[in-house]
N, C-alpha and C positions, 0 to 999 in steps of 0.2 A: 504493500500500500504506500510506501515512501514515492514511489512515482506522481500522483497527483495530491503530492503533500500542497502544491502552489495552487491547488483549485479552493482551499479553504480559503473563507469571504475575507477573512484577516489579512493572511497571507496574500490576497489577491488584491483587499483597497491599497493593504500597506505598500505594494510594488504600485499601482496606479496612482499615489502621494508622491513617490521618491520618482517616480518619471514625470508629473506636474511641477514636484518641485528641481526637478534639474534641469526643466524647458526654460522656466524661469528663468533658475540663476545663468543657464546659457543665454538668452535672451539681453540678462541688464548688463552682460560684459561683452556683447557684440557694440550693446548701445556706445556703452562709456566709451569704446574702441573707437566706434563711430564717433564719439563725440570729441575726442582728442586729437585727432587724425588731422591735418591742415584740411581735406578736401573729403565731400561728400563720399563716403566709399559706394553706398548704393545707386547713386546715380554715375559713380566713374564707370561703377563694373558691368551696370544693366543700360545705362542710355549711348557710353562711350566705347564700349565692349574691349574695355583693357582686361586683357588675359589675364597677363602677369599682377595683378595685384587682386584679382579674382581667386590665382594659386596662392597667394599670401595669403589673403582672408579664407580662404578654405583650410589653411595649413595653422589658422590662428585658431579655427572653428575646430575643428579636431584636436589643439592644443586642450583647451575650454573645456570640451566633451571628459576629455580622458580626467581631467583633473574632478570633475565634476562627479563624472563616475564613480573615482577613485574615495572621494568625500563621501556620496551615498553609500556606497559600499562598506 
């Protein structure tokens, strides 16, 4: 029975809490990012379609993630 230990209601809000809260806390350090940055990163990377700073902010977003993980965990 250890296989759908994760279907118990507990077990299952308390994983749908720590993935609302680590959209979050991914969310307000894209902002700050964004907001520190000399130039609009969302409209460099979506209106001017700069690659190279698209793999930055992808490579900042996976930074974010892993640490973020690493804290719910």
């Amino acid at each position: 029975m250890m296989g759908i230990e994760w279907l118990r209601p507990a077990a299952f809000l308390g994983s749908i809490l720590y993935a609302l809260i680590g959209v979050v806390i991914f969310w307000l350090c894209f902002v700050i990012i964004d907001k520190i940055t000399p130039t609009d990163l969302w409209a460099e990377i979506v209106e001017k379609q700069n690659v190279a700073l698209g793999m930055v902010v992808a490579a900042m977003c996976l930074g974010v993630s892993i640490i973020v993980a690493a804290a719910i965990h």
